[in-house]
C-alpha positions, 0 to 999 in steps of 0.5 A: 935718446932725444928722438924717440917714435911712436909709430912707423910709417912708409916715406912713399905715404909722406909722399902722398900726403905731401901731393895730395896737400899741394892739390889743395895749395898750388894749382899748377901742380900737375901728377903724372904716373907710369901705371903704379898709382897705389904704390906711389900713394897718389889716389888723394891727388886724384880725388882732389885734382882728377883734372890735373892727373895723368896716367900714362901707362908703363911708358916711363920716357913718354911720362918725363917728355910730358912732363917736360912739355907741361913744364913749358906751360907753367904747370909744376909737373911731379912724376911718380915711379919706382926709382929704377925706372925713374932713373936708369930706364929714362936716363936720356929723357931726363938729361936731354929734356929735363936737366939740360934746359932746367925744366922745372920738373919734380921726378919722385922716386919710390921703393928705392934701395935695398929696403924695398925687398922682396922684389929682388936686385933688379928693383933695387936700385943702388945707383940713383943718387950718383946718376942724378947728383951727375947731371947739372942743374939736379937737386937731390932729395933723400928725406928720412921719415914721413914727415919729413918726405911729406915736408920735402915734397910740398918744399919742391913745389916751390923750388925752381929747376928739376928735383930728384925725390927719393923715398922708399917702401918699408914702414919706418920710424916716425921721429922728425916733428910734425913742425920741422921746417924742410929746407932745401940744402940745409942739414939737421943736426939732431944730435951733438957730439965730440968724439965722432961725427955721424952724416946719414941720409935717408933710411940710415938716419935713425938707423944711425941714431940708435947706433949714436945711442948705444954707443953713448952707454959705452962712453962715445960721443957721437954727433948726429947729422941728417943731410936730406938733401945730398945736392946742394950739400950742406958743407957748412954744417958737415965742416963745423962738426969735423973741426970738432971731432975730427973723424967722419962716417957716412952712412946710407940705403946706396952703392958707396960709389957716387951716393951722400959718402963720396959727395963729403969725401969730395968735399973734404979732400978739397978743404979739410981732409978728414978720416972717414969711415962709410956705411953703405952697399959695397958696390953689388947687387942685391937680392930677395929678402926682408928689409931688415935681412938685407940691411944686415946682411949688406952692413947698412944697419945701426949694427954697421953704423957702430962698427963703423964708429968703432973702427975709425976710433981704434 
């Protein structure tokens, strides 16, 4: 494999280390969070920059009000919660005071998907990446590793209008080089191929490498792409790859409806139509269990990425 790791690490420090960098590099970067510092990995913003923190206490519409007012001023407010109430739990808030006027706020999103575990289905939220991709204006972030989460986050400082960041709990693998340059809406292709094209985003981007790998020793050849960014997508290098092999999976840590696979179904119908397989959530809820339980047991793991592979082949 061209990508290999050789420690695992969870994308919400990515995170963290990310903001504590942007202390440090823009001082219009201002922190706001709902009551869950340690779990968002923002005591480094603090020590740097206690001046420019505010803990707001679980009061998750309030934080994006505040937000959107500290907007107003120039600051470059970056918001930190769980994805479920980043999203669902603030919904209005964030369409009225964020997306509609384009307020340049950076709402980031940990323990996302059903990789946050134990914590169960009310946690786990599924549906993020569709209710954000909704509203006019919105980019969406899903990076895959720490390194990558850290990039992406510096990169958002420096984009103008609102952001969804979306990162999660669990410890995974670290593949993506230190030096990577992240840019927003562009695809990666990490790997090529000519039988099959594989598009991932998040979590499901190694999960999708080790499946490309294992599927090379029963002689598929199978290209590899990670959109990070689903809003703006990236068509042009999603495009090129099907002229090439003609079948696509999508695969992701989401519900099927409304996440990465329905947003390159839409795209495809509409300029060239393309056999597509997806690897994600098949519209439920979750439940209590492991990360790596519930990958399998949901069929969003490598497992399900080569079934996928397989069938859109047979």
């Amino acid at each position: 494999m061209k990508y290999t790791y050789t420690e695992k690490k969870d994308t919400r420090s990515g995170f963290g280390a990310g903001l504590a960098e942007l202390a440090d590099k823009n001082p219009n970067v201002v922190a706001l969070c709902a009551d869950l510092i340690g779990s968002l990995k923002m005591e480094k913003f603090i020590e740097k920059a206690p001046e420019r923190f505010f803990q707001v206490g679980i009061a998750e519409a309030n934080m994006i009000g505040l937000a959107a007012g500290l907007s107003t001023t120039g600051k470059i407010p970056f918001t930190g919660t769980f994805a479920n109430f980043s999203t669902s739990r603030v919904y209005d808030q964030i369409r009225q005071s964020v997306a509609y006027s384009g307020k340049n706020v950076k709402i980031c999103a940990s323990h996302a998907g059903l990789t946050l575990g134990e914590d169960g289905a009310t946690h786990q939220v599924l549906e993020d990446i569709g209710m954000m991709k909704m509203l006019p204006g919105m980019t969406v972030i899903n990076p895959c590793d720490y390194n990558q989460t850290k990039a992406a986050t510096i990169a958002i400082a420096d984009h103008e209008g609102p952001v969804y960041l979306r990162f999660g709990r669990p410890t995974v693998p670290v593949f993506i080089p230190e030096d990577m340059p992240f840019e927003i809406g562009k695809g990666i292709l990490l790997q090529e191929g000519t039988d099959v094209t594989i598009v991932a985003t998040g979590h499901l981007v190694w999960e999708s490498l080790v499946a490309a790998d294992e599927l090379e020793k029963e002689g598929i050849s199978c290209e590899v792409i990670n959109i990070h960014t689903i809003k703006p997508l990236d068509e042009e290098i999603i495009l090129k790859s099907v002229e090439k092999t003609g079948k696509i999976v999508t695969a992701e840590e989401h519900n099927y409806l409304g996440g990465l696979g329905e947003s390159v179904a839409g795209m495809l119908a509409r300029k060239r139509p393309t056999k597509q397989e997806f690897v994600a959530v098949n519209d439920t809820f979750g439940e209590s269990a492991t990360p790596a339980e519930l990958m399998k047991k949901y069929k969003i793991d490598a497992a399900a990425v080569k079934e996928a592979v397989k069938r859109i082949l047979a």
